[in-house]
C-alpha positions in Angstrom: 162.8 17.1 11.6 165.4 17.5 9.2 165.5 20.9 7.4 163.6 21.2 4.1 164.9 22.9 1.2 163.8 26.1 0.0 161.4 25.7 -3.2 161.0 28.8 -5.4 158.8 29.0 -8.3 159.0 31.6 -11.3 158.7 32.6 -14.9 162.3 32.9 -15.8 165.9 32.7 -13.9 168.3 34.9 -15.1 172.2 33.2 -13.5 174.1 36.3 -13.6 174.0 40.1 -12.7 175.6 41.8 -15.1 174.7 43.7 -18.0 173.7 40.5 -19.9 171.1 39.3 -17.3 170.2 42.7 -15.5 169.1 43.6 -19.4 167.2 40.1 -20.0 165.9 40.2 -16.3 164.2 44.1 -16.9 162.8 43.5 -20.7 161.3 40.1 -19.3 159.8 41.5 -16.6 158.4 44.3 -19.3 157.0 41.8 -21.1 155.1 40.4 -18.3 157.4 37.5 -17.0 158.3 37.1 -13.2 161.7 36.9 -13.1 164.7 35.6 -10.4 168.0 36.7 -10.8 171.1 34.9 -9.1 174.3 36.0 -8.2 177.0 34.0 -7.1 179.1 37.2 -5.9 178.1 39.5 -2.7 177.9 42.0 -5.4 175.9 42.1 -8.6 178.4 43.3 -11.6 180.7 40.4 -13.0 182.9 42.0 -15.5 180.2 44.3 -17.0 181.1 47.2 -13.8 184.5 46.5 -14.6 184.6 47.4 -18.1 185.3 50.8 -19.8 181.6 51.3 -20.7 181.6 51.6 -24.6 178.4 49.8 -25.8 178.6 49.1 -29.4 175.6 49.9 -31.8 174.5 49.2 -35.2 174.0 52.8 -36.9 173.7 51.0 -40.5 172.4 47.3 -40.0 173.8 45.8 -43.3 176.9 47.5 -42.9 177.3 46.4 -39.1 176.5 43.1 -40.4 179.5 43.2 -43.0 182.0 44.2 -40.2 181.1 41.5 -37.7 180.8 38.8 -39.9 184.6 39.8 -41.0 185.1 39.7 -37.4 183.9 36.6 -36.7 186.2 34.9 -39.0 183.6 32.4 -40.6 183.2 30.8 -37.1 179.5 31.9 -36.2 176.6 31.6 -38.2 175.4 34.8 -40.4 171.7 34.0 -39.0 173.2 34.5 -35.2 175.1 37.8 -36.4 172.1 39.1 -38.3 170.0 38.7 -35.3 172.5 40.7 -32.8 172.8 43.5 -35.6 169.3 43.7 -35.9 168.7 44.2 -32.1 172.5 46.4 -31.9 170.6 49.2 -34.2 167.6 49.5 -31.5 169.9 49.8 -28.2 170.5 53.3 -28.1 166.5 54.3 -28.2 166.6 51.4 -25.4 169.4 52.3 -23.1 168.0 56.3 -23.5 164.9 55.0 -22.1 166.6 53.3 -19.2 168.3 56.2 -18.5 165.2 58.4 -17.2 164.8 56.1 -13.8 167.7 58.2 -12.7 168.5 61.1 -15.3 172.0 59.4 -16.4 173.7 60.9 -19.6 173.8 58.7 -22.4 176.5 59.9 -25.1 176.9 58.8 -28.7 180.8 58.7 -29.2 181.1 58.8 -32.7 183.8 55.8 -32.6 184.0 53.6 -36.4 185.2 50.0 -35.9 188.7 49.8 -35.4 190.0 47.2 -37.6 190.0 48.2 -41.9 187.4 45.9 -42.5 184.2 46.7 -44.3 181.3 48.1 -42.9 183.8 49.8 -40.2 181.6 53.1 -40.3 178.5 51.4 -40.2 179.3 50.7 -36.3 179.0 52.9 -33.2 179.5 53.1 -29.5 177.5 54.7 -27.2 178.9 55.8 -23.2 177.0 56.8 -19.7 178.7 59.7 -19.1 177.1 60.7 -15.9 174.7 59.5 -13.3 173.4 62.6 -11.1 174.2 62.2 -7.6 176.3 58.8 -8.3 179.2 58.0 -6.2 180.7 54.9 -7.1 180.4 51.2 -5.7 182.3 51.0 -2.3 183.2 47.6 -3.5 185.3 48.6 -6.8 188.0 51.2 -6.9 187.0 53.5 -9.7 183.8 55.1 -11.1 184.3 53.7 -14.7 182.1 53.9 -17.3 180.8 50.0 -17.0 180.1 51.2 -13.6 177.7 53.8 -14.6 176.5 51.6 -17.4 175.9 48.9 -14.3 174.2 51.9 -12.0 171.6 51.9 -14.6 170.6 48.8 -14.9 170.5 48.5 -10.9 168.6 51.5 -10.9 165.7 49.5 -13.5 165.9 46.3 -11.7 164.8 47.8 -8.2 162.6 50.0 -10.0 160.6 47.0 -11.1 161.2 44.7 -7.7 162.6 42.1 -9.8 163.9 39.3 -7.4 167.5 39.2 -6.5 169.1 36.9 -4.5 173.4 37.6 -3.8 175.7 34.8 -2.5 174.0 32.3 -4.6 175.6 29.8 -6.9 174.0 27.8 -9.6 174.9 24.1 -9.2 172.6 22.1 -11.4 170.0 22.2 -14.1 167.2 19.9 -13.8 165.7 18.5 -16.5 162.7 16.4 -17.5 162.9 13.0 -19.4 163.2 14.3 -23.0 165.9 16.6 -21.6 164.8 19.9 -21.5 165.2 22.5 -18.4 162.9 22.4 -15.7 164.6 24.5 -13.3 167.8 24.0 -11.3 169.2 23.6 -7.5 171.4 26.3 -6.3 173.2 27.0 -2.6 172.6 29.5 -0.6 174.2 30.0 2.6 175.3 26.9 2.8 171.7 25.9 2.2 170.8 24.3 -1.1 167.6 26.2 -3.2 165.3 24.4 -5.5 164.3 26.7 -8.5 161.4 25.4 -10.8 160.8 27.3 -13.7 157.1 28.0 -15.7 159.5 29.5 -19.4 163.0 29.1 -19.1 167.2 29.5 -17.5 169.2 31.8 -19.1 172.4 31.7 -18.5 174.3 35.3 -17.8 177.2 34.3 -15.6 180.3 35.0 -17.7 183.5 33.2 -18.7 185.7 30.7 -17.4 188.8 33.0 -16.7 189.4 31.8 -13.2 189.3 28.0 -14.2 192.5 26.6 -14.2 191.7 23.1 -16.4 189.6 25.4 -18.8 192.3 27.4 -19.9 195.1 24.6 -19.9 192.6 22.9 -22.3 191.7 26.0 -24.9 194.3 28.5 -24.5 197.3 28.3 -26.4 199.9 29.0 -23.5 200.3 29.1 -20.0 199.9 30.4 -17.7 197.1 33.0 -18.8 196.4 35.2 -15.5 192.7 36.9 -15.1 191.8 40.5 -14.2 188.5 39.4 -14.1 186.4 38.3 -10.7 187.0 35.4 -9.2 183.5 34.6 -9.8 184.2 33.6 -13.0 184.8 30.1 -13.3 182.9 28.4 -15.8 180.1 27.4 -14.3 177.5 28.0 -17.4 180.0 25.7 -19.5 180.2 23.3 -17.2 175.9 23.2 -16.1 175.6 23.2 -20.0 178.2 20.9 -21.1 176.4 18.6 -18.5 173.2 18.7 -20.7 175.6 17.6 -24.2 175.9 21.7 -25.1 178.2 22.5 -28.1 180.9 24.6 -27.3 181.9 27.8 -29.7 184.6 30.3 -29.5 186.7 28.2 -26.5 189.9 29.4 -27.7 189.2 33.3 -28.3 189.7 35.3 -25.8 190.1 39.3 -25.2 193.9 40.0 -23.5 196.6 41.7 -22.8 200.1 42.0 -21.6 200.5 42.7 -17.9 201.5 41.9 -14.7 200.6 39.0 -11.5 201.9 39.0 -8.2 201.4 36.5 -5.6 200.2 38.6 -3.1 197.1 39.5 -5.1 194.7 36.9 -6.6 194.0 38.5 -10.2 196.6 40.4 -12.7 196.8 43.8 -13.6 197.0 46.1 -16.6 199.3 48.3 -18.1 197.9 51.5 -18.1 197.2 51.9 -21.9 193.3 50.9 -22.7 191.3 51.7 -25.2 191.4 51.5 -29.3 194.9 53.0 -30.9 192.3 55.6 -32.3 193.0 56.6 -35.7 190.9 59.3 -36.1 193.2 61.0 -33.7 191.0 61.4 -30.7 193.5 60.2 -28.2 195.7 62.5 -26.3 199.3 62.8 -26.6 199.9 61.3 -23.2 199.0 57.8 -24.2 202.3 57.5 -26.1 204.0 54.0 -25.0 206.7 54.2 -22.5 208.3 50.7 -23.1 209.1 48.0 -25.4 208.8 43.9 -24.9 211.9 41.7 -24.8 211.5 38.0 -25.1 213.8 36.0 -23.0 216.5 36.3 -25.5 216.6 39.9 -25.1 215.2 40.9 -28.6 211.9 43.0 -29.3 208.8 40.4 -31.2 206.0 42.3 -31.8 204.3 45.8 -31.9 203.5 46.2 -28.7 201.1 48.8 -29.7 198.2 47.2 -31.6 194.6 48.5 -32.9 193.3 47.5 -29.4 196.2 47.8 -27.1 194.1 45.3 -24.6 192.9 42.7 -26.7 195.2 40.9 -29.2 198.8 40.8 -27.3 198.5 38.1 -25.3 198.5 36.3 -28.9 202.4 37.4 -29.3 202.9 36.1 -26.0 201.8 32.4 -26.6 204.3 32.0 -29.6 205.8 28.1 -28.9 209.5 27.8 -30.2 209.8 23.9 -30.5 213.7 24.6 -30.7 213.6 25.3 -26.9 211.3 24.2 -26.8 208.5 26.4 -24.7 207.0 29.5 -24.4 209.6 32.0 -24.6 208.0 35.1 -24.0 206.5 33.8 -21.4 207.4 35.7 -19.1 208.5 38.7 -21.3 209.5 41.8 -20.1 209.1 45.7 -20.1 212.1 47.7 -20.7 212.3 51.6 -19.8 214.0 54.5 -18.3 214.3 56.8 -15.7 212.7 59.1 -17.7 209.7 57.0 -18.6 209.9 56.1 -14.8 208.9 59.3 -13.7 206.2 60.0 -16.4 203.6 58.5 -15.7 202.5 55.2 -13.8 203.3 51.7 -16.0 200.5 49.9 -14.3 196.8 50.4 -13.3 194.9 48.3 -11.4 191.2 47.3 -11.9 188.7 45.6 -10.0 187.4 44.9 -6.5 188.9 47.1 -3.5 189.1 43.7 -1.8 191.9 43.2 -4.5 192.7 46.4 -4.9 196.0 48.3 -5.4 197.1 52.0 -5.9 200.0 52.2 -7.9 202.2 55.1 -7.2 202.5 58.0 -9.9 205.9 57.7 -10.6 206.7 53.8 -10.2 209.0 54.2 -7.1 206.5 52.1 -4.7 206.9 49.3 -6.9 210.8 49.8 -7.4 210.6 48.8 -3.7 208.6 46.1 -3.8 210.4 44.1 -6.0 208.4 44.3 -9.0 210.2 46.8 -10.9 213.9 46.0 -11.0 216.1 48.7 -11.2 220.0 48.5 -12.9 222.7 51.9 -13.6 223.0 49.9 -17.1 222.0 47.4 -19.5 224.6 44.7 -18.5 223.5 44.4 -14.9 219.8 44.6 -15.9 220.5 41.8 -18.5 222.3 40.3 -15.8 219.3 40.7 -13.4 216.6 39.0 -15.9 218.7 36.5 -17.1 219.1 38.0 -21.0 221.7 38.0 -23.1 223.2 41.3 -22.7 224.3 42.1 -26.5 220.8 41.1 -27.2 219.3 43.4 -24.9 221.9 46.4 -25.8 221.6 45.8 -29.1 218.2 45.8 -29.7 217.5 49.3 -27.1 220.6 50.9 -29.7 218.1 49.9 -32.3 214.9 51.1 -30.9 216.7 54.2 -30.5 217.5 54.6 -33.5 214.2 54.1 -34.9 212.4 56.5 -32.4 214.9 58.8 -34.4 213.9 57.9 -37.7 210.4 58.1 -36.4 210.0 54.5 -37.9 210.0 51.3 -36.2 211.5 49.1 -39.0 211.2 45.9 -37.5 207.6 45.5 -35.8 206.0 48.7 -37.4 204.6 50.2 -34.0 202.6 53.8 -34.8 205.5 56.6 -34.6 203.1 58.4 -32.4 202.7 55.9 -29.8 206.9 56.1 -29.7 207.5 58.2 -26.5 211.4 58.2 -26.4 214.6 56.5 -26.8 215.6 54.4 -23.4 218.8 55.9 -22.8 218.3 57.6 -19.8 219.9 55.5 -16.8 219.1 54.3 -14.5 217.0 51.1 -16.4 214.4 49.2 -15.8 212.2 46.2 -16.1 209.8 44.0 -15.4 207.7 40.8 -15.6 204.7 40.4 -18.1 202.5 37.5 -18.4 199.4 37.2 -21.1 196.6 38.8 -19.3 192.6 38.0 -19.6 189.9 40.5 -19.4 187.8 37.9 -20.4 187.0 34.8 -22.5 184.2 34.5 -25.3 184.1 31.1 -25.3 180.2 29.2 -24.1 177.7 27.4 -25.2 176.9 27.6 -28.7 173.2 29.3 -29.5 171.2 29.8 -32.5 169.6 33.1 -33.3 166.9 32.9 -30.6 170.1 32.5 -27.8 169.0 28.7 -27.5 171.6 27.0 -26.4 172.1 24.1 -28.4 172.9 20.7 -28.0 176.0 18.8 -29.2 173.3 17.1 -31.9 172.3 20.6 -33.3 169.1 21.0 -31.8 168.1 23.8 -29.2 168.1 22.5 -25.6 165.0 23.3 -24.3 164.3 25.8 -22.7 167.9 26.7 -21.7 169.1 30.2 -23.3 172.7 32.0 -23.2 173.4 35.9 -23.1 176.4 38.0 -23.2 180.3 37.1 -23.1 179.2 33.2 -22.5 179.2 31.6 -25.7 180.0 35.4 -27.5 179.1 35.6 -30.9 183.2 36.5 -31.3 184.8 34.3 -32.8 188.1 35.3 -34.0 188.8 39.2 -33.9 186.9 41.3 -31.1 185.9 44.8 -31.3 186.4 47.1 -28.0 182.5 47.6 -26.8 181.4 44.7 -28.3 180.6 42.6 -25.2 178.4 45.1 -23.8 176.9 45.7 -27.0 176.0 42.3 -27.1 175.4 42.0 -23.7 172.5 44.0 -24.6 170.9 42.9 -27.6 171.9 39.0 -26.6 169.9 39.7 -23.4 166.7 41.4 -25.0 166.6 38.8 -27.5 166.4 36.0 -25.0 164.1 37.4 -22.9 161.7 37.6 -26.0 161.9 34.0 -26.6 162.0 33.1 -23.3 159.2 34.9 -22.9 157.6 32.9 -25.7 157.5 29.5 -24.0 155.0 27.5 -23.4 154.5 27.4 -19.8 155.1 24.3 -17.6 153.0 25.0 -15.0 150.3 27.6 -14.2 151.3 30.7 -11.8 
């Protein structure tokens, strides 16, 4: 007899275990739903336990509402923004009530919105600062604050026994004849899974920053290289696409300048994260080390922005159609021996599967190749294929304006200037636009419906978190998780709402 496929009947499944659906999985379940989760990774955490752990709040609703609609650029409805500003000024009595099913410390950073846009002080951020007894994931190499954010959220799903199943990928959403979501299949084990739902799907599985066609398509340069799991491939684009979804956002994403090597399947950082800070709460160590060259040898951009990890990799896809091409694609870092020795250039994130320690003072990656390593600026010109005046030229410049204590050309913050690069020997090295992770999805109205090509809600079929994010032009650091957590407790509550299909 052949083997028959496994049949599993519920409330609500939630595809995707981070912070999105661990947060609509737990406030369903509150409100009475039996909920399945699926994860397509051995571990539950997508980017969400990889992040730095600032969730943003709404301290002042119509204030919050003026700053994210300025961030949003005109491309997301003020009904959808409204709603997540509503639900951002109730998170931190939320997340505090989490945080007794395992005593974590929830702290209220005091951090404005970054960019000078109205309604900047309206905005917060709130951190996990400490989970008692918490030791870290022994599948990611640090104890950041997404992880204790995700160790929270763990710690409320098992609390409840809400269904989990690992190792499982979505692969279809059924549907009935008028379209809307009946449940979907999904493999397991090399087995396929039948899931019928009573309410509704939501999708929580994350971005498309490992698919390769995605990002020819939307992004405006190639190559783009991910730091994010290799999980993330699109697949709640793709399932909803399938069903004629609207897309929103495709071509926004939240990036960097770093470096890829082929020996390791995702990119890493430099080691600079955060906001610029001006309120001056950053220490004096996070001065830059480094400028860019393009591959003329000449500096293009401040390579210290507002958000040092989100809006660089937009310098980085400039097209000259002189060339034509990409030409700072590959750029490169330029610094010296005494910026060597400071202070490590890169930092790995991520899975220990993937995982690299980079050495404290660069020499480990002198060795491997990845740092090259000249006695002067003709033979590293030589070495990168520059022009050498270029590159001489413009390191006599930046000099010169570390001096001054004014960069004249690109306007970089004179604090963030660490020295002039005139210690041999010199260095440089590769850099290719980096993802943390694309906003692009499914559009959704207000309610998190995801909504079809025509206008109209697909139903039954909702969307949470950085798939289909309500960002649409300029992000703000903690964002994602902010929204990861009012996107997911507003679905839940209309998921919630359905009329059920069938009887328990």
């Amino acid at each position: 007899m052949a083997n028959r496929k496994e049949v599993i009947h519920t409330d609500l499944v939630i595809i995707g275990y981070g912070l999105a659906g661990a947060t609509a999985a737990i406030a369903a379940h509150d409100a009475g739903a039996e909920v399945v989760v699926l994860e397509k990774g051995d571990h539950f955490g997508g980017n969400s336990i990889l992040a730095g752990g600032g969730v943003l709040i709404a301290e002042d609703p119509e204030g919050a509402f003026q700053y994210l609609h300025a961030l949003c650029g005109g491309k997301t409805g003020d009904e959808v923004i409204w709603a997540q500003v509503r639900k951002m000024a109730k998170i931190e009595n939320y997340l505090r009530g989490l945080c007794k099913v395992n005593g974590a410390i929830l702290t209220k950073r005091n951090r404005p919105g970054i960019y000078p846009f109205p309604g900047r002080d309206a905005i917060n951020s709130l951190i996990i600062d400490e989970v008692p007894n918490f030791q870290g994931y022994p599948w990611i190499m640090t104890i950041g604050g997404g992880a204790l954010l995700m160790k929270v959220m763990e710690d409320n799903v098992n609390a409840r026994k809400i269904r989990v199943m690992t190792s499982t990928r979505a692969i279809e959403l059924l549907t009935d004849k008028n379209g809307g979501v009946t449940g979907l299949l999904a493999q397991r084990e090399g087995k396929e899974v039948m899931l019928k739902i009573r309410k509704a799907v939501v999708l929580a599985c994350g971005g498309f920053e490992h698919h390769e066609k995605l990002k020819d398509q939307y992004l405006a340069a190639r190559p783009y290289y991910s730091m994010a799991p290799l999980t993330h491939t699109g697949d709640g684009i793709i399932m909803s696409v399938n069903l004629g979804a609207s897309l929103w956002h495709m071509t926004h994403v939240h990036g960097s300048y770093g470096f890829k090597y082929p020996e390791f399947p995702v990119a890493f950082r430099h080691h600079i994260d955060g906001a610029r800070d001006p309120y001056g709460h950053r220490p004096s160590y996070i001065k830059m080390r480094w400028i860019l060259i393009d591959q003329k040898g000449k500096r293009f951009m401040n390579e210290y922005p507002p958000a040092p990890q989100d809006t660089p990799h937009r310098d980085l896809s400039y097209f000259d159609p002189e060339l034509p091409g990409f030409p700072r694609i590959p750029c490169f870092f330029i610094f010296d021996e005494l910026a060597r020795k400071t202070r490590p250039i890169g930092r790995p994130l991520g899975l220990k599967e993937f995982g690299y320690e980079w050495s404290k003072d660069n020499s480990k990656e002198i060795e491997r190749g990845w740092i090259i390593k000249t006695q002067s600026l003709d033979d590293l010109a030589r070495k990168i294929n520059v022009p050498a005046d270029n590159l001489k030229d413009t390191v006599k410049k930046w000099n010169e304006c570390v001096k001054l204590g004014k960069d004249i050309d690109f306007g970089r913050p004179s604090e963030t200037m660490f020295a002039p690069i005139e210690s041999p020997p010199y260095y440089a090295m590769e850099s290719w636009p980096i993802l943390v992770n694309t906003q692009g999805g499914p559009e959704h109205n207000d309610k998190q419906q995801v909504l079809h090509i025509s206008g109209r809600p697909i139903p039954r079929l909702y969307a949470v978190g950085e798939l289909g994010s309500l960002f649409g032009h300029i992000y703000e650091l903690g964002g994602n998780l902010g929204e990861c957590v009012s996107s997911g407790l507003i679905a839940a509550e209309n998921a919630c709402g359905e009329k059920s299909l069938m009887k328990r």
